[in-house]
C-alpha positions as a LaTeX table, in Angstrom:
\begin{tabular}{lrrr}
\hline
Residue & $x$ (\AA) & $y$ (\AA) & $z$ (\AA) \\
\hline
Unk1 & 185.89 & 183.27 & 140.71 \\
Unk2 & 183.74 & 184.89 & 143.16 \\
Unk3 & 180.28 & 186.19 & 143.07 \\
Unk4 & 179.34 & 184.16 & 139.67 \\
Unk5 & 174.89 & 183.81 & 139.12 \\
Unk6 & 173.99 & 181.40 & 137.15 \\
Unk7 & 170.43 & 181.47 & 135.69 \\
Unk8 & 169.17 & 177.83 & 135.39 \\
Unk9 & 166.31 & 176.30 & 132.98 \\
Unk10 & 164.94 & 172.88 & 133.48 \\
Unk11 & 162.08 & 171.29 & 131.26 \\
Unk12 & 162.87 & 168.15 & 130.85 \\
Unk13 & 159.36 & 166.17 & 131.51 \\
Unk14 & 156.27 & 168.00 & 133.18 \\
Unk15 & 157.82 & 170.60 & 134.90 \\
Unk16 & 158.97 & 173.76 & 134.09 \\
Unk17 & 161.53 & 175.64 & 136.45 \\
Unk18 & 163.77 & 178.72 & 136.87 \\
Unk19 & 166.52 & 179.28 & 139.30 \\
Unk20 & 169.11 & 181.29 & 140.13 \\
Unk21 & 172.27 & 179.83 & 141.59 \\
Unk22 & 174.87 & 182.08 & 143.46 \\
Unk23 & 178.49 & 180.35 & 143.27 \\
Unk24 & 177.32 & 176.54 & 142.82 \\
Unk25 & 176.00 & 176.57 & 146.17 \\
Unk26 & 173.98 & 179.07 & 147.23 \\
Unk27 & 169.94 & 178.76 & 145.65 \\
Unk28 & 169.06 & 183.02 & 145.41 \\
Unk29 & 165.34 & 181.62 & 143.89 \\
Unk30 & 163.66 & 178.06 & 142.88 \\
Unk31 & 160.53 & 178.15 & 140.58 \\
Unk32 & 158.94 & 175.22 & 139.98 \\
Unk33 & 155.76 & 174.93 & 137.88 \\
Unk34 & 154.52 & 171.57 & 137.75 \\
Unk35 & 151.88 & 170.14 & 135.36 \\
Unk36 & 151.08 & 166.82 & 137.80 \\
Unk37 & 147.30 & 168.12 & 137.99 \\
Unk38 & 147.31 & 167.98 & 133.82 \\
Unk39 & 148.80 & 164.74 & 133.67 \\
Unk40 & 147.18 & 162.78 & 136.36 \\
Unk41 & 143.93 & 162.74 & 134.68 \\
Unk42 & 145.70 & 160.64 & 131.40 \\
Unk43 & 147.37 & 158.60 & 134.27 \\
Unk44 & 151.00 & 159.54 & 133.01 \\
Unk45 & 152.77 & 162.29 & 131.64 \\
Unk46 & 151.60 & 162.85 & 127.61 \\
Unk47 & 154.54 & 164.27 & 125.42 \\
Unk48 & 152.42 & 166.43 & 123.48 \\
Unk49 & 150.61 & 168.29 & 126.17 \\
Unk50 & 153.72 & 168.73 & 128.43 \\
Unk51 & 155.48 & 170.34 & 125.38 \\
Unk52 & 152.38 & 172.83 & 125.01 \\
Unk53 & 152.24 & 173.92 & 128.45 \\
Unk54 & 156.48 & 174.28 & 128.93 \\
Unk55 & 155.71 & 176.97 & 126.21 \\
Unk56 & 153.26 & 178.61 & 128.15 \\
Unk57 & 155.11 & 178.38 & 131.38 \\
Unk58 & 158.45 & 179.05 & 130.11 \\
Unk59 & 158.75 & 183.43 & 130.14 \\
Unk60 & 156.99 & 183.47 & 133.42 \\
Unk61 & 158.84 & 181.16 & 135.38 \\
Unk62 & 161.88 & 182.73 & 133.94 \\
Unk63 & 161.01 & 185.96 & 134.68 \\
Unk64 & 159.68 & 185.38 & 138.33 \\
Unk65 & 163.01 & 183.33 & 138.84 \\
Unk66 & 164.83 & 186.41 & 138.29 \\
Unk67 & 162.74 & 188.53 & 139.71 \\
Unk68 & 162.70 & 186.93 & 143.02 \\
Unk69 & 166.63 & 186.75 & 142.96 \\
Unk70 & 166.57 & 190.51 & 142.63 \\
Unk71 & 168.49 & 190.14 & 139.48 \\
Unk72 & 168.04 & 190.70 & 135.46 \\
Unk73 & 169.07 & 189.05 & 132.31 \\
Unk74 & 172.02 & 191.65 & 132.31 \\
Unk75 & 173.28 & 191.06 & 136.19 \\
Unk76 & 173.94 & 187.37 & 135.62 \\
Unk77 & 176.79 & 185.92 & 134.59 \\
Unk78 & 175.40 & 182.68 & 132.72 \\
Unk79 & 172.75 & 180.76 & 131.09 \\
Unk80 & 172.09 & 176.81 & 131.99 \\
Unk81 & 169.92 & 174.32 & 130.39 \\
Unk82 & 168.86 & 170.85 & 130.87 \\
Unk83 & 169.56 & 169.31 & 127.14 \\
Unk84 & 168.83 & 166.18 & 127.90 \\
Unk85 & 167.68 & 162.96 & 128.77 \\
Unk86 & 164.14 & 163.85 & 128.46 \\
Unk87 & 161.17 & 163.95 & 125.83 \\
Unk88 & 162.53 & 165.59 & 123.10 \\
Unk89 & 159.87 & 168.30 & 123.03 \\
Unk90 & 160.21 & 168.99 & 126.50 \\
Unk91 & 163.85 & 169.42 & 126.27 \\
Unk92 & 163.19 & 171.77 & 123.45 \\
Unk93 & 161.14 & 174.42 & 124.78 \\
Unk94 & 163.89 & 175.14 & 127.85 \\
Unk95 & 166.80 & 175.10 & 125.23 \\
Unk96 & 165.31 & 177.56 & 123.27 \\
Unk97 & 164.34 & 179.38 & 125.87 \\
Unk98 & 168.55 & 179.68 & 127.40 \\
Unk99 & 169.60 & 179.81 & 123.48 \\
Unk100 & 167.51 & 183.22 & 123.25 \\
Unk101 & 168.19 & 184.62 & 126.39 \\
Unk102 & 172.30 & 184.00 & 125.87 \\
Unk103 & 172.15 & 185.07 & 122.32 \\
Unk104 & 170.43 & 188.43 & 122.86 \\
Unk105 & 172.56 & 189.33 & 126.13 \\
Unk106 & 175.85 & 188.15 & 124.79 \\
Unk107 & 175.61 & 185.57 & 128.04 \\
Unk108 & 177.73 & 181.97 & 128.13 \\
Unk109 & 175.67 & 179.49 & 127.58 \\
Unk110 & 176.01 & 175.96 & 129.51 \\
Unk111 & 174.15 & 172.97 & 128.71 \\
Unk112 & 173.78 & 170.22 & 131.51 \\
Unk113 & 173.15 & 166.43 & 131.77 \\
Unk114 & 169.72 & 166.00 & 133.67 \\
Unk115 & 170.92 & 163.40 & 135.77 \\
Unk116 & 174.08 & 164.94 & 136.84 \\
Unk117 & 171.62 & 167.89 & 137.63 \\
Unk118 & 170.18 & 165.66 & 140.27 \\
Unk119 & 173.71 & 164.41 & 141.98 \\
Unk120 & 174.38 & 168.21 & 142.44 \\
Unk121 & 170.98 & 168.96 & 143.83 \\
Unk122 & 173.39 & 167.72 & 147.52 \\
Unk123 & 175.76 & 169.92 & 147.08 \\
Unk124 & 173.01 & 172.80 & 147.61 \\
Unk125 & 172.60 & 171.88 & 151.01 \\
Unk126 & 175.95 & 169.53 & 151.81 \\
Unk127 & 178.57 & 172.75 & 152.17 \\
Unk128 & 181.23 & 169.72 & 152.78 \\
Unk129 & 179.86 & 167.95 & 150.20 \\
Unk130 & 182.77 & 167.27 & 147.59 \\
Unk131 & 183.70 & 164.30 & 144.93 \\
Unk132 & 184.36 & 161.65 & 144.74 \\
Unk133 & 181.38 & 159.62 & 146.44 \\
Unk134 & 179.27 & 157.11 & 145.63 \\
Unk135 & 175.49 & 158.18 & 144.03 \\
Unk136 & 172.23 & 155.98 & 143.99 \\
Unk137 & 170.56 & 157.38 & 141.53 \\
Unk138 & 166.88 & 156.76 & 141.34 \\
Unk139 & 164.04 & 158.37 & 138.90 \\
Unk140 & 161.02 & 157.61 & 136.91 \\
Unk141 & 163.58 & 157.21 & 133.54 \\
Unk142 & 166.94 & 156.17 & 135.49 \\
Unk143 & 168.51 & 153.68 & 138.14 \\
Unk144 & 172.63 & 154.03 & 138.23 \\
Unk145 & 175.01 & 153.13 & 140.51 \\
Unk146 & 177.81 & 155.89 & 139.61 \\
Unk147 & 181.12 & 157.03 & 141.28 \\
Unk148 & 181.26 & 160.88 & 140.80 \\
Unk149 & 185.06 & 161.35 & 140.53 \\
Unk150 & 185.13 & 164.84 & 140.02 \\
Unk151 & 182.51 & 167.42 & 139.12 \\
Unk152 & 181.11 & 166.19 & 136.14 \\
Unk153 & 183.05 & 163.07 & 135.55 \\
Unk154 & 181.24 & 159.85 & 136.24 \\
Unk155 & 182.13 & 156.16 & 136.47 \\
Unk156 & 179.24 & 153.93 & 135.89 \\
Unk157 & 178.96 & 150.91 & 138.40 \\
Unk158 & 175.73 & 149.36 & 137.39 \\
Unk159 & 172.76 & 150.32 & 135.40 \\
Unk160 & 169.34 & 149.07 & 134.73 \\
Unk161 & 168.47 & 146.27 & 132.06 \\
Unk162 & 165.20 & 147.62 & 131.88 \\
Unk163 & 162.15 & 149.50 & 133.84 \\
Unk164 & 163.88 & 152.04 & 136.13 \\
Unk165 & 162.82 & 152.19 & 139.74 \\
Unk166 & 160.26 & 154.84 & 139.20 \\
Unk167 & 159.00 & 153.70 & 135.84 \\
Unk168 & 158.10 & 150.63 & 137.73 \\
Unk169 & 156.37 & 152.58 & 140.76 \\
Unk170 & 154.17 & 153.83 & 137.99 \\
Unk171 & 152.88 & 150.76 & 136.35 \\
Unk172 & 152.73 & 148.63 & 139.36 \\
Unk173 & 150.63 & 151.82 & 140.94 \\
Unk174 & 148.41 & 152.03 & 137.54 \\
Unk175 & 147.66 & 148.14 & 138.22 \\
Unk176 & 146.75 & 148.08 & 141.37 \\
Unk177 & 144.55 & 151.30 & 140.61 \\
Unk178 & 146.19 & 154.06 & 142.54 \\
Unk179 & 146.67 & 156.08 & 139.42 \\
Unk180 & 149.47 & 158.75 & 138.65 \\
Unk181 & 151.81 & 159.36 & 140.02 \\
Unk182 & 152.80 & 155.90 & 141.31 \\
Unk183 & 155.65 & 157.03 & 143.88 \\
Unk184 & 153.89 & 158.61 & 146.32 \\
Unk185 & 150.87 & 156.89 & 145.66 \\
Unk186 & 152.58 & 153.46 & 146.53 \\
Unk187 & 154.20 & 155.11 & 149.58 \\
Unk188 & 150.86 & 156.12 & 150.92 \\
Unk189 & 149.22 & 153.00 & 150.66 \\
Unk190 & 152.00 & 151.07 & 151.90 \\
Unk191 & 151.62 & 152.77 & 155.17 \\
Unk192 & 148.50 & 150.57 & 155.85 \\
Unk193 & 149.79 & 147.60 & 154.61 \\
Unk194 & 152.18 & 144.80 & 155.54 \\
Unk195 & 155.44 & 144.16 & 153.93 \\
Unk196 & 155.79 & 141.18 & 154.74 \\
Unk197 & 152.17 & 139.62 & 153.51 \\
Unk198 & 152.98 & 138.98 & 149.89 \\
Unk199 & 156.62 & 138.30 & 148.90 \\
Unk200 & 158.11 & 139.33 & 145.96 \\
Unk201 & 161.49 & 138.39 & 144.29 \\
Unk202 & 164.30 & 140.63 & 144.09 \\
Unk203 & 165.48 & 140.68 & 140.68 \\
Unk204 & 169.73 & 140.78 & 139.72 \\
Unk205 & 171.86 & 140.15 & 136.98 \\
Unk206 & 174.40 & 137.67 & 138.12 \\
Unk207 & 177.17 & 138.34 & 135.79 \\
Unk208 & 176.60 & 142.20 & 136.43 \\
Unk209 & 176.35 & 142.51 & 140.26 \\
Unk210 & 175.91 & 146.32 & 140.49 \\
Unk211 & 173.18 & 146.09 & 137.87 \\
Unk212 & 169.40 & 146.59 & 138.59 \\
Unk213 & 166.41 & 144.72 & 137.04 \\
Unk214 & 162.76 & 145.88 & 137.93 \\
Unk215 & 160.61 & 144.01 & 134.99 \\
Unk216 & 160.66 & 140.86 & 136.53 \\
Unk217 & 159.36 & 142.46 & 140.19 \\
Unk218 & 156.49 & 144.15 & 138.41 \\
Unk219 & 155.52 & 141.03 & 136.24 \\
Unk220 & 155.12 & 139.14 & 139.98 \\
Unk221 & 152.92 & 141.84 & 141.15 \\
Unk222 & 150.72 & 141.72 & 137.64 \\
Unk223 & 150.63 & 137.62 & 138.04 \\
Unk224 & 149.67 & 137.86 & 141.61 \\
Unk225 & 146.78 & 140.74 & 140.92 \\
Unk226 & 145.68 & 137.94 & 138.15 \\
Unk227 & 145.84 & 134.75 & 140.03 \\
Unk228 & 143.65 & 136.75 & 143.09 \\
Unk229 & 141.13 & 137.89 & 140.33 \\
Unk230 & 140.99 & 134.16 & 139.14 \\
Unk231 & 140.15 & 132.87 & 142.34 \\
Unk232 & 137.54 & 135.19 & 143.04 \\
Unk233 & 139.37 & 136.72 & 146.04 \\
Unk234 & 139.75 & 140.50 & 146.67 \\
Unk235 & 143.04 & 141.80 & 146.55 \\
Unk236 & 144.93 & 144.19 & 149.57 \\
Unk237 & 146.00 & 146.97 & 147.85 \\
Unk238 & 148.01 & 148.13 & 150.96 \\
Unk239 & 149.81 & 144.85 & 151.14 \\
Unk240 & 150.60 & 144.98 & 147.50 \\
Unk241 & 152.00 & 148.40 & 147.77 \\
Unk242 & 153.60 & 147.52 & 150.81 \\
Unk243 & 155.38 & 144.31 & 149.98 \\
Unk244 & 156.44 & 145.69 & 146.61 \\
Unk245 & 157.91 & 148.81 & 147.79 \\
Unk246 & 159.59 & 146.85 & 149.87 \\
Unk247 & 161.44 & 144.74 & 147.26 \\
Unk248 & 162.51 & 147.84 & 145.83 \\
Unk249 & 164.04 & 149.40 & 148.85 \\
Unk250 & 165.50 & 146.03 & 149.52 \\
Unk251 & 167.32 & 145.89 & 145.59 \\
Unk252 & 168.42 & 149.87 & 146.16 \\
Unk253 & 169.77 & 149.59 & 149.63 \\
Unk254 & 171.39 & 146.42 & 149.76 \\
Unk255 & 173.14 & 147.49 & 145.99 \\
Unk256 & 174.16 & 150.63 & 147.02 \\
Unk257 & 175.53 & 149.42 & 150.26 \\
Unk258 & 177.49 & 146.40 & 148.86 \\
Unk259 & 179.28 & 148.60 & 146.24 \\
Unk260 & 180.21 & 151.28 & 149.00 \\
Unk261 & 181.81 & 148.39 & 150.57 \\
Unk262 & 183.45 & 147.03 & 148.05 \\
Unk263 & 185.05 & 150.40 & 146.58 \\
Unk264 & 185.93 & 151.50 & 149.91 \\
Unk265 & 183.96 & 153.97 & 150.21 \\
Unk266 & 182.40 & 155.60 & 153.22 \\
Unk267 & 179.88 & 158.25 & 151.57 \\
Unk268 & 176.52 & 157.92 & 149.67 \\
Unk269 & 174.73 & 160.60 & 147.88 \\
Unk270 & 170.81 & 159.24 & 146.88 \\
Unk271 & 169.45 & 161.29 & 144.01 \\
Unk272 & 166.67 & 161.45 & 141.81 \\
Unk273 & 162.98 & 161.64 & 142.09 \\
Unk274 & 162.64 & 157.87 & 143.65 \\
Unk275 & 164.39 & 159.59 & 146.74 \\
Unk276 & 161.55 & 161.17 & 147.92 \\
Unk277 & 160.42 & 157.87 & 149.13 \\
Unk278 & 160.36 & 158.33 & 152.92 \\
Unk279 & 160.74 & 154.40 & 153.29 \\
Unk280 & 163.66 & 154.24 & 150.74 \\
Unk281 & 165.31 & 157.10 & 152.82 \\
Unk282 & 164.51 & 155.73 & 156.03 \\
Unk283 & 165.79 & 152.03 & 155.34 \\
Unk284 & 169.45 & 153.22 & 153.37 \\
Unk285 & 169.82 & 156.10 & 156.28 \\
Unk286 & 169.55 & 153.08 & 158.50 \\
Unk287 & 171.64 & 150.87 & 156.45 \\
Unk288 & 174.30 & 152.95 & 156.21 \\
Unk289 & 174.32 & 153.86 & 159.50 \\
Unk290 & 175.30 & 150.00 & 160.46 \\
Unk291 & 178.08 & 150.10 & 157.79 \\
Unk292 & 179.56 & 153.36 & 158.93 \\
Unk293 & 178.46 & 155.17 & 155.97 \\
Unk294 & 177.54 & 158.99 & 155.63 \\
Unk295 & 174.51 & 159.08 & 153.86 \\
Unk296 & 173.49 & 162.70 & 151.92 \\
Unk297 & 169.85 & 163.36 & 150.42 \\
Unk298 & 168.90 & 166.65 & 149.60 \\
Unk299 & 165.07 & 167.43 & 150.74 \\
Unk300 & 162.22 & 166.20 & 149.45 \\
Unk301 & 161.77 & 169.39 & 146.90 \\
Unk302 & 165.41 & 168.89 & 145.74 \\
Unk303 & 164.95 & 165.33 & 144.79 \\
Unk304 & 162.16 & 166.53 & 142.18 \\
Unk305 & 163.09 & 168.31 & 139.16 \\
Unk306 & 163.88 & 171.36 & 140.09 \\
Unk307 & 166.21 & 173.99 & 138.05 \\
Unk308 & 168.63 & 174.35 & 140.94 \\
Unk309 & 169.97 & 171.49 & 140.92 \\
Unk310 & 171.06 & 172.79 & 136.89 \\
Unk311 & 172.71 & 175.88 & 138.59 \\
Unk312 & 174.68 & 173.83 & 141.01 \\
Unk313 & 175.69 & 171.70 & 138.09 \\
Unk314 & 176.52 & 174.50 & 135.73 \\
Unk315 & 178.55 & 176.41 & 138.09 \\
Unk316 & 181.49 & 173.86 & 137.91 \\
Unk317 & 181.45 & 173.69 & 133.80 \\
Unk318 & 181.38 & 177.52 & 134.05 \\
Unk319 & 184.84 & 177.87 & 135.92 \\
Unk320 & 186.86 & 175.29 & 134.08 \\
Unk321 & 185.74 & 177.20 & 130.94 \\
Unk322 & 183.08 & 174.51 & 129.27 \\
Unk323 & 180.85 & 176.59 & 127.11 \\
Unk324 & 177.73 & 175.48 & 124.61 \\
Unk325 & 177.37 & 177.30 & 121.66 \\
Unk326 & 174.11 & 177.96 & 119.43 \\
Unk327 & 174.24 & 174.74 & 117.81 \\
Unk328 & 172.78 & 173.32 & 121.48 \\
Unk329 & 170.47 & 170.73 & 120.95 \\
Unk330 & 168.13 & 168.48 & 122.99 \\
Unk331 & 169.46 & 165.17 & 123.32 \\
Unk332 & 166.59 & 162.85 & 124.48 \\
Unk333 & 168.79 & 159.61 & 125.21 \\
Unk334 & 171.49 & 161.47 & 126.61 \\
Unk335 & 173.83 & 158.87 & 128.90 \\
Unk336 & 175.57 & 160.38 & 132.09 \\
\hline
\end{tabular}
């Protein structure tokens, strides 16, 4: 199959995006509205609200997608959709949105796992990029360890027992009063601190090696904000940022790179929107590079959600014949 465009819908938290995807690999356009500026003022994203505006957004974003590919709702071949994991409302609006659109242009319609979305988002820019290979994957709702054996087909290394790596970036960023959203806000401040001032512990699950525990990392940041407030001494906000996004990057890297090692194998693809960390890129591109692994991350706009990364996904259900009907629903706890 040559030739085959793929219009992509993605609405699974606050934003709402559009793309069109030429042949799994090629990104024709790459809308992204994002509702961050709505949000930040709540200091997280609120279900309700995000719902509202993906109805807003939804026909526009569409419709410039298109537009901006030079193609119409008759010129492409298929419709994709995020249908989950997600807030249900969310979800619903972009499912909808690919139900109509198939139904009243007689298009396939292809529903895709969110988090698969973001393993694909390398193969936009990896050409060479092909399964299997280990992923990292890190978000604000997500933290797996995964071999992709084939497009679509995962094998689960290690999980998390509780607050994913970006959920945790969040609340550690709310207490330390950096507000929403806690990635980048951490990063920032951590520039201007010192890792190595405050210590915290690196949390694992000894009879689950591959696993990932965050909870007890961001109660040792809460304790030490408390003790410092008890004792009447001001707290370094840097230093906190900087020694906790260092435990992080410490947990991610040092998993990843122990299971690559163990399986054998010499290729790691970092997705998700905990990517974007400059210092967790920096220290597993470094990493790897001692072990001898090839590291692959798309770019910073890739590791967001972004509807492209749906296309890329899509494209490979498309050719082996995988097809959604109108029954389609959004499935909020949806597992990879």
């Amino acid at each position: 199959m040559s030739n085959i465009k793929i219009l992509a819908i993605e609405s699974s938290c606050d934003e709402t995006a559009a793309a069109v995807i030429a042949n799994g690999r090629e990104i024709r356009s790459n809308i992204i509205n994002s509702q961050i500026d709505l949000h930040t003022k709540y200091g997280g994203v609120v279900p309700e609200l995000a719902s509202r505006k993906h109805i807003e957004n939804i026909n526009p974003v569409v419709r410039e997608a298109l537009s901006q590919a030079g193609e119409t709702f008759d010129s492409i071949d298929a419709v994709a959709v995020t249908y989950g994991p997600g807030l249900v409302g969310a979800l619903l609006v972009g499912v909808s949105a690919a139900k109509a659109i198939a139904f009243a242009k007689n298009k396939p319609l292809i529903g895709v796992n969110h988090i698969e979305g973001h393993v694909c988002a390398s193969l936009l820019e990896h050409p060479d990029l092909e399964p299997p290979f280990l992923c990292l994957i890190v978000s604000g709702g997500h933290t797996n360890l995964a071999v992709m054996e084939d497009y679509g087909k995962f094998r689960i290394l290690g999980s998390t027992r509780d607050d994913a790596a970006g959920e945790a970036f969040d609340k550690v960023a709310r207490a330390i009063g950096l507000g929403y959203p806690g990635g980048p806000k951490i990063e920032a401040a951590a520039k201007s601190g010192d890792p190595e001032a405050i210590h915290f512990p690196r949390g694992k699950v000894d009879e689950a090696p591959f696993d990932f525990t965050f909870s007890g990392m961001k109660s040792a940041v809460l304790n030490y904000l408390n003790q410092e407030k008890m004792a009447g001494r001001e707290v370094n906000t840097a230093d906190v940022a900087a020694g906790f996004q260092q435990a992080v990057t410490d947990v991610l890297t040092g998993r990843a790179i122990e299971a690559a090692k163990q399986l054998g194998e010499d290729r790691i693809v970092m997705a998700g929107g905990v990517a974007a960390n400059g210092f967790l890129r920096e220290s597993l591109e470094r990493e790897c590079g001692r072990a001898g692994i090839k590291l692959y991350v798309p770019s910073k706009l890739l590791c967001t959600d972004n509807a492209a990364m749906i296309g890329a996904a899509a494209y490979y259900h498309y050719i082996r014949g995988e097809r959604a009907d109108l029954t389609l629903n959004a499935v909020p706890g949806l597992g990879l």
